[in-house]
C-alpha positions in Angstrom: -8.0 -20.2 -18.7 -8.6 -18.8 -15.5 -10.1 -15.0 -15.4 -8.6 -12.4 -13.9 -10.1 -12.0 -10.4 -9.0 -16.1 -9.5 -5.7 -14.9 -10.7 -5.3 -12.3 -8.4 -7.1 -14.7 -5.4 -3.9 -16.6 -5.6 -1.6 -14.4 -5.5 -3.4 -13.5 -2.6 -3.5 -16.6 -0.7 0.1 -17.7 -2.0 1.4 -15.1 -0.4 -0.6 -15.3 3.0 1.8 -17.7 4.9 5.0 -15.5 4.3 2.3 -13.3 6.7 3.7 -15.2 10.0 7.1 -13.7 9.5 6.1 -9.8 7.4 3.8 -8.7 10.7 5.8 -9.4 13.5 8.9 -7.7 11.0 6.5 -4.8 10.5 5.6 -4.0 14.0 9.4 -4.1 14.7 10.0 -1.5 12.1 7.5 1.0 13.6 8.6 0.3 16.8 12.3 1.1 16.4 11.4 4.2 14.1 9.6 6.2 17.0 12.8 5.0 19.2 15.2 6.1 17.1 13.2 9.5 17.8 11.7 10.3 14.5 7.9 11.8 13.9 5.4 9.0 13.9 4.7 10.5 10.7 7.9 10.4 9.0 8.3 6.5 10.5 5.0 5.6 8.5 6.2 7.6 5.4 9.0 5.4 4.9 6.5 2.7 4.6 4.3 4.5 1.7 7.7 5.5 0.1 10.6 2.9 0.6 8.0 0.1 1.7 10.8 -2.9 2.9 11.5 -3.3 5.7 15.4 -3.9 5.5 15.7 -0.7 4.0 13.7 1.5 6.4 15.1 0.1 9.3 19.0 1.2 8.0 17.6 4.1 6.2 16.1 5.5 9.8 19.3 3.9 11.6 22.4 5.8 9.2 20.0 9.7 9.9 20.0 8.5 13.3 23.7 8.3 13.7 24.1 11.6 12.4 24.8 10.3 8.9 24.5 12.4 5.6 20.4 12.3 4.0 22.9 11.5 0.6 24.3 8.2 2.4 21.2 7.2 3.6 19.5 7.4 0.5 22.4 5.4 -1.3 22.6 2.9 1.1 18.6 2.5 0.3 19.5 2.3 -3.7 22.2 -0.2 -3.0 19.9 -2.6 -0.5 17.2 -2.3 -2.8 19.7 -3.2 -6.1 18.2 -6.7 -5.9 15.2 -5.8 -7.6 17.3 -5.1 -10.6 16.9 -8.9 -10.7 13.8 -9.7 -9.9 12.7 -7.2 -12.7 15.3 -9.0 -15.2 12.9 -12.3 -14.5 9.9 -11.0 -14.2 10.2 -9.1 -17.7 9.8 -12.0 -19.9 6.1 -12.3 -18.3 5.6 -8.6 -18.4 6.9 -7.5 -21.4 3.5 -6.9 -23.5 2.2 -4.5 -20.7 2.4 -0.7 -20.9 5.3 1.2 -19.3 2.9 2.9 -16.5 1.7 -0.6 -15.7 5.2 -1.9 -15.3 5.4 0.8 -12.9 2.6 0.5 -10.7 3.9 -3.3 -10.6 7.2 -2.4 -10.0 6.2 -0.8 -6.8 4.6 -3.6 -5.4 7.1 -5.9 -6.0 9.1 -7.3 -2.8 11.1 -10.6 -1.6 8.0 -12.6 -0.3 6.3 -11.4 -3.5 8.4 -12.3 -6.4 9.3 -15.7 -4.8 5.6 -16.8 -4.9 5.3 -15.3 -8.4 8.1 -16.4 -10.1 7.2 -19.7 -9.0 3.2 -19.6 -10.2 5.0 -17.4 -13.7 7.0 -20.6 -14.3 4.5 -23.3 -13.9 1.8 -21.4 -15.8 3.6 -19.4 -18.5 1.1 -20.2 -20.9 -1.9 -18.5 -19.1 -2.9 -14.4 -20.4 -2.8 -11.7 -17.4 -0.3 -13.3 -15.2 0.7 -9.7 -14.0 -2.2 -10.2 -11.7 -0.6 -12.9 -9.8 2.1 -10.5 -9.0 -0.3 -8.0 -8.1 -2.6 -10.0 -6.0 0.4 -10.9 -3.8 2.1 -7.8 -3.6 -0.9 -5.6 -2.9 -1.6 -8.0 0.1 2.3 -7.7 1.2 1.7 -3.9 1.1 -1.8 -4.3 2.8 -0.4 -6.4 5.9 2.9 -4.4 5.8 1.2 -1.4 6.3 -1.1 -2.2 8.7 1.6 -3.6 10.9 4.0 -0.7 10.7 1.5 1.3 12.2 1.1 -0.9 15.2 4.5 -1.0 15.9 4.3 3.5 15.5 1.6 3.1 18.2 2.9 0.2 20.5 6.5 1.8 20.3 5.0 5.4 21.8 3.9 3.1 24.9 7.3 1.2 25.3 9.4 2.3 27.7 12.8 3.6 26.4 14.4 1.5 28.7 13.4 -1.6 27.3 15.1 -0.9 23.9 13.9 -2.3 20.7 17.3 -2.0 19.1 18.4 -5.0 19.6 15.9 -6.3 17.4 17.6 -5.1 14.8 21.0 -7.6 14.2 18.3 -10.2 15.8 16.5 -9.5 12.3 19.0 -9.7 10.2 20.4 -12.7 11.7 17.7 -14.5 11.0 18.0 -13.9 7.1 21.7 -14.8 6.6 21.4 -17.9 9.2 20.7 -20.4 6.1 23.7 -19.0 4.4 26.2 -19.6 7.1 26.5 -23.4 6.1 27.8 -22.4 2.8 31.9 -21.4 3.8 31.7 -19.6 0.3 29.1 -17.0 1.7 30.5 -17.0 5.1 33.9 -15.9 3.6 32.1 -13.2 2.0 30.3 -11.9 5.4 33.7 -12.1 7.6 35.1 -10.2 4.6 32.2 -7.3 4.6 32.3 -7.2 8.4 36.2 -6.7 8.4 35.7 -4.0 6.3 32.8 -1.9 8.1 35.5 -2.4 11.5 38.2 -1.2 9.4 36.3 1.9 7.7 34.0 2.9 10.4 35.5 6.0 10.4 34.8 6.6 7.0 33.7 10.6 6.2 29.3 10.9 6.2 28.8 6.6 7.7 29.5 5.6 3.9 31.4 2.4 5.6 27.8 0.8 5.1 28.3 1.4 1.3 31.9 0.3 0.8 32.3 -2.6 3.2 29.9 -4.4 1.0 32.4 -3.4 -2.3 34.9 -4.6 -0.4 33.4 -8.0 0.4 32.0 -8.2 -3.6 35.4 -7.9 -4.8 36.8 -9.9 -1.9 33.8 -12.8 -3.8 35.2 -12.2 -7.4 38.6 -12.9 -5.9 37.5 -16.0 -4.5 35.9 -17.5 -7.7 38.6 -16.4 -10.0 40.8 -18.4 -7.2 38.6 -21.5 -7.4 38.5 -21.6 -11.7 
């Protein structure tokens, strides 16, 4: 059995390569927050607080466009509904642990994160304090993630505005759906979810960014019902 410390190493050090891809994201994120014209202090907040970087980056990007603080904090709770998942897996694991622990894990729970720990979970089910796995390699993610928000707060007050660091954005998420754009199934779903954004962009308070992804789910459910 190993202890508890070389439990929480490698979480640590599973997690490290996803690091090539986090801090670059990261300094992006603080970058476009001061840009978008927000307090260097709020732009860091939303790393404490939301901490992902999906999620800040539309978060700061809806009160931006003069959207309602109600939107923008839906659109967070909607972005972030994946974790609903990731907690559904991880449970059977955590189940024995105390609610405030569950918590505290909870918090530090993020994409890079559960993928490295649902993998070690698996293959070593049979080990005691596994949570530490999962808190070795989120602690790290929220280490790095912080560190490298704050760059991009202090690089992005030297940038000049003409450069623009808003492109980045799309860039960004481009580069998470790519893999899914050889699937036609998934495609289909993304041409139907961008259809709907054009169609209901003038939707009262910017909700479009809630209900062009309703849209494109029951547009998916339509689909497979098709296909039975």
């Amino acid at each position: 059995m190993l202890s508890k410390s070389k439990i929480f190493l490698r979480g640590t050090t599973d997690v490290l390569p996803h690091m090539l891809s986090v801090i670059p994201f990261g300094i992006i994120t603080g970058a476009i927050g001061v840009e978008f014209g927000f307090d260097p202090l709020l732009v860091y907040a939303t790393s404490l607080i939301i901490f992902g970087g999906a999620s800040q980056i539309i978060f700061m990007q809806l009160l931006s466009g003069g959207a309602s603080s109600l939107v923008a904090i839906t659109s967070v709770g909607v972005i972030n509904s994946r974790h609903l998942l990731y907690g559904a897996v991880l449970s059977e694991y955590l189940e024995k642990l105390s609610l405030f622990k569950k918590l505290i894990i909870s918090y530090f729970i993020v994409d890079q994160g559960f993928a490295e720990s649902n993998k070690y979970l698996k293959e070593n089910n049979s080990q005691m304090n596994l949570h530490y796995h999962v808190l070795g390699g989120g602690i790290t993610l929220w280490f790095f993630w912080q560190i490298s928000t704050l760059s991009g707060i202090i690089l992005g007050s030297f940038i000049p505005e003409e450069l623009g660091l808003k492109f980045a954005i799309p860039l960004t998420f481009l580069a998470i759906i790519v893999n899914d754009l050889r699937k036609l199934d998934h495609v289909f779903v993304m041409l139907a979810s961008g259809f709907a954004s054009l169609i209901l962009f003038d939707a009262p308070f910017k909700s479009y960014i809630i209900l062009s992804p309703i849209v494109a789910l029951i547009a998916a459910f339509m689909m497979l019902r098709f296909k039975r």
